[in-house]
C-alpha positions, 0 to 999 in steps of 0.5 A: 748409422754412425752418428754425427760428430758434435761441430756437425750437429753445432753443439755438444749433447748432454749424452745423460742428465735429463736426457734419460727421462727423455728416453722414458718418455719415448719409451711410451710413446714409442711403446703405444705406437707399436703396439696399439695396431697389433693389440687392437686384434683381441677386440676383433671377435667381439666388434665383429660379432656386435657390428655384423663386419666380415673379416676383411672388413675388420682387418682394414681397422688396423691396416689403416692405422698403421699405414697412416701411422707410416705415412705421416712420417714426412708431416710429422717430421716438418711438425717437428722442426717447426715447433718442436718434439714436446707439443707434437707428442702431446698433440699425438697423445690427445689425438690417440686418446680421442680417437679411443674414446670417439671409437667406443660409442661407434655403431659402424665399421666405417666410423672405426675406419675413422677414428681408430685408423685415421685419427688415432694413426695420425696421434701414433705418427706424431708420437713415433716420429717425434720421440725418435727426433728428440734422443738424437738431440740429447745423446751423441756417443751413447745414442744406440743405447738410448734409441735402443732403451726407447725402441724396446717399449715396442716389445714391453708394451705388446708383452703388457698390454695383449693380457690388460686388453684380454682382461679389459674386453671380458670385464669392461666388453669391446666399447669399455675397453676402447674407453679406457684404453684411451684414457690410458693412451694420454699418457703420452701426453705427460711422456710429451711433457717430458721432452723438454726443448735442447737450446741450440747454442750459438757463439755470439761474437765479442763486440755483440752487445748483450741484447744480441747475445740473447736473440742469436739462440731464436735466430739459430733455430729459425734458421734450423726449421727453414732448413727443415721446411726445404728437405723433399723426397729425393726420387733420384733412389729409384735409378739406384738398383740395389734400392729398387731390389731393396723396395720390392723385397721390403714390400713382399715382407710388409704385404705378409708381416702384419696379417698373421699377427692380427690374426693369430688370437682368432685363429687360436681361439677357432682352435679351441683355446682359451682366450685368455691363452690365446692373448699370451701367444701376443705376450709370448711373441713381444717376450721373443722380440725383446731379446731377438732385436739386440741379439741380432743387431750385434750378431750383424755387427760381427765381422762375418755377417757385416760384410754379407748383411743383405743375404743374412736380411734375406735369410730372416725373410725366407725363415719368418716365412717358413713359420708362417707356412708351417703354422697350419700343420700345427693343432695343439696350444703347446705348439702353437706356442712354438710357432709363436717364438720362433715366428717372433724370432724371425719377425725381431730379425727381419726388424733389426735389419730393415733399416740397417741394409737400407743404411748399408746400401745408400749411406749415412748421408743418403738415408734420411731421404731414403728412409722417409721415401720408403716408410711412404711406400711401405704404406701401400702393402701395409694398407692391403696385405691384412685386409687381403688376407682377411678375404681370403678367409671370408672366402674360405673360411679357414685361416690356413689360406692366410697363413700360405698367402703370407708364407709365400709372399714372404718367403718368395721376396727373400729368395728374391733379395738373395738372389738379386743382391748376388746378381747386384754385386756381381754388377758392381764388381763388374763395373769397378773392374772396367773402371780399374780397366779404362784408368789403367788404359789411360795411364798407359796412354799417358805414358807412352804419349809422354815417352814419344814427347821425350822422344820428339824433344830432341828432333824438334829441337834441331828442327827449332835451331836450323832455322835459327841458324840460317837466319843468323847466317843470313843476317850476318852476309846482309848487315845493312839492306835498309841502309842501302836503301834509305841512301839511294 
């Protein structure tokens, strides 16, 4: 998205100074949001075995936080403008260490769901979105490299924290490990304390005494927060038809996307491998994704790719689903771990480009509204697809139903976004063909009505004069017929 112009945002961003310490604190904040739900899966073997959980029921640990992690995006949003990003962070610090902490003296299942899914998704959703909020208004002409500096704590911290969590679980078992990962999860905190407020500036009027001067910065943020407490969810998107394919392959990916990376340390330790190798294929996979996200991003930028987006979308869909079908053919570690680049290259793709197409179909004025309504609705299949998955190996018990279900489902919605989008431009090529029809029929219209008044002109002129001439005529032979009267 091309970001606003300095007279829209009403001031000028630093663009650097103290603006990139706020980075490093979004940096972590950002990082422990994207990569807690996928590093809690190394403690599932253990909770299982402790707790008597299925694997359905341990998927849900996970598939609740992340979808309260999305679904919090609105309140966090509201949260935001109305206090600000620096005590939101710190509040969603303190709920995610809680959460840790609350989590590690836990002796049921539905307690986890609590306080790990509910809690600690609600932490990750103040820190998400507030971390994103705070680099928009510090940076204007170097905000990609600045979202992009913070958004890399995703792949960094998975890197980091899938080997300290594998070390953490041996040394310290499941419950010290969730402590301490909490006390490390309030680091957030301090990265919150970072965030220090932008001022909005307000240029006071000449004759405004001092006293004035001083309040109209107050006066221009309250006015900046009501604005934030109006915006809603705009439901008009769902008669846009490039929004609704969209919506239906976004959520195919989101039902298959999660369910085989939580699995894949579980999977690989059945396998017969060492856990701690089975940890580094989670390393291995946040590596990838490091370089495949910007890598992508400016290979969509090119003029080749820019103008067909939404089939190259379609195309990283259709080959992260293909690594996820072929994953049960594979038995040795070293193959594995081919599996897991390949999966994190398709996985980095399909993330590089989701928002971007979304900004591609609605626009840059269109896109906050339709970015919150769809991170609501990506909570749905986010919330069901591991837990899904999960049964499917109660069932069976074998993990290469999990990795079909979610091949298939997969690679079906990108088939169907390429597909749809084909049928979708033929529609709007369609449409602006009887536009360009219907104006030219009107123009000829207009013409030829134009050309028969020219041609009418003179006929009615003449029409117009012989009247007036007669009554001329008239007049003249009858000069005096009231005077006649007037005398007899």
């Amino acid at each position: 998205m091309s970001p606003a112009r300095a007279d829209e945002l009403g001031y000028k961003p630093l663009d650097g100074g103290w603006g990139w310490i706020v980075v490093v604190g979004a940096h972590i904040s950002i990082g422990f949001a994207y990569s807690t739900p996928k590093t809690l899966s190394i403690f599932f073997k253990e909770i299982q075995e402790d707790l008597g959980a299925s694997y359905s029921e341990i998927a849900w640990v996970s598939s609740i936080m992340l979808a309260v992690m999305y679904a919090g995006g609105p309140v966090s949003s509201v949260l935001v403008c109305r206090f600000g990003s620096r005590p939101v962070v710190i509040l969603g610090g303190l709920m995610c260490g809680v959460s840790m902490v609350a989590a590690s003296f836990g002796s049921s299942i539905m307690y986890l769901y609590f306080c790990i899914g509910v809690i600690g998704g609600c932490g990750l959703s103040l820190n998400l979105n507030a971390s994103l909020t705070i680099i928009s208004k510090y940076f204007l002409a170097k905000r990609p490299l600045a979202n992009g500096l913070a958004m890399a704590g995703s792949p960094v911290f998975l890197c980091c924290l899938a080997p300290v969590n594998q070390y953490l679980l041996v040394r310290f078992g499941w419950r010290g490990s969730l402590l301490i990962l909490g006390g490390l999860m309030l680091n957030c905190c301090v990265a919150g304390a970072l965030m220090r407020p932008v001022i909005l500036p307000c240029k006071p009027t000449l004759r405004a005494p001092q006293e004035k001067v001083e309040e109209q910065p107050n006066n221009c943020n309250t006015k900046l927060k009501g604005s934030c407490m109006k915006k809603f969810l705009d439901l008009s998107f769902f008669k846009d038809r490039g929004f609704i394919i969209y919506l239906i392959g976004n959520v195919m990916f989101i039902f298959g996307a999660y369910a085989p990376i939580l699995f894949l340390l579980t999977y690989a330790i059945k396998q017969g491998i060492e856990e701690y190798s089975a940890a580094y294929l989670l390393s291995i996979m946040g590596f990838v994704d490091m370089f495949v996200r910007p890598g992508t991003g400016l290979l969509a930028n090119s003029k080749w790719i820019r103008p067909r987006i939404q089939y190259f979308f379609s195309f990283a869909m259709v080959f992260n689903g293909m690594c996820h079908l072929l994953c049960p053919l594979i038995k040795s570690y070293a193959f594995l771990v081919v599996y897991t680049v390949f999966s994190g290259v398709g996985f980095g793709m399909v993330f590089a480009l989701i928002f971007e197409c979304l900004m591609d179909l609605m626009g840059t004025q269109r896109f906050p509204s339709a970015v919150g309504l769809v991170t609501i609705i990506e909570c749905f299949p986010m919330l069901l697809g591991p837990p899904a998955a999960g049964l499917l190996v109660d069932i069976f018990g074998d993990y290469k139903y999990l990795f079909f279900m979610c091949g298939s489902v997969i690679v079906t919605g990108g088939v169907f976004l390429f597909v749809m989008n084909i049928f979708n431009y033929h529609m709007q090529e369609k449409a602006k063909d009887t536009e360009q029809n219907q104006k030219s029929i009107e123009n000829q219209d207009q013409v030829s009505v134009s050309e028969t008044g020219m041609n009418q002109t003179p006929e009615a002129a003449m029409e117009r004069t012989e009247p007036e001439a007669k009554e001329k005529n008239g007049a003249q032979r009858n000069p005096l017929p009231e005077n006649a009267e007037t005398l007899m």
